[in-house]
Structures are given as structure tokens and as C-alpha cells.
N, C-alpha and C positions, 0 to 999 in steps of 0.2 A: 061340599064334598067332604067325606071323611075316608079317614084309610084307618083300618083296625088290624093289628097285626096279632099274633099267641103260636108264640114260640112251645113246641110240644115237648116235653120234657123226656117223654117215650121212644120218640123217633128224630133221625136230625130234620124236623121239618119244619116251616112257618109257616102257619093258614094264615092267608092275607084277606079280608073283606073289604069290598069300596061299596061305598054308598053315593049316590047321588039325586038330590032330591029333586021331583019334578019340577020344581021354580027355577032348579038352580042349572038345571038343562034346558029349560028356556023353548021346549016346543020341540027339542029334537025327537029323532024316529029311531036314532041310532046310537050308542056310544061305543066307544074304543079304549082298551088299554093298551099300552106299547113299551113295550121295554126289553130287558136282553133276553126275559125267556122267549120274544117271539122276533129277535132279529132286528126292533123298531120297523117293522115289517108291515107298514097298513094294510096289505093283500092276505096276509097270514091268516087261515082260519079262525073265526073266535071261539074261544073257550064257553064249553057248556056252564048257564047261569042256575046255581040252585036254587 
């Protein structure tokens, strides 16, 4: 897994990008990120993937 982060010099914002390679998800159907923008919330809608 990677995490790439770029801090935008224009706006106060950070594009965050995760990667996760099919090996290294291992057959899953699904994956999840959780953290305080979503409450640690596993019910929480997911975030559209571009």
C-alpha cells in the first residue's frame, strides 16, 4: 500500500492518493478508509473513486 500526499500551494488543501495493489489485497471485493474525516465510521458512505 502507498499513501501520496501534495500539499496545494493555492488553496489550504492536501490531495491524499492510496494505492493498493491487487496482491496486496489479497482477493478482496471491497476496501475501506477510515479516519476522522469519516468519524472511524465503517457505515459511513464511501467516497467517490476517480
Amino acid at each position: 500500500m502507498s499513501i501520496k500526499k501534495q500539499f496545494l500551494k493555492s488553496k489550504p488543501v492536501c490531495k491524499v492518493v492510496f494505492r493498493l495493489d491487487a496482491t496486496e489485497a489479497n482477493g478482496a471485493k471491497k476496501v475501506q478508509v477510515l479516519g476522522d474525516f469519516n468519524n472511524w465510521d465503517q457505515s459511513a458512505e464511501p467516497a467517490e473513486i476517480e
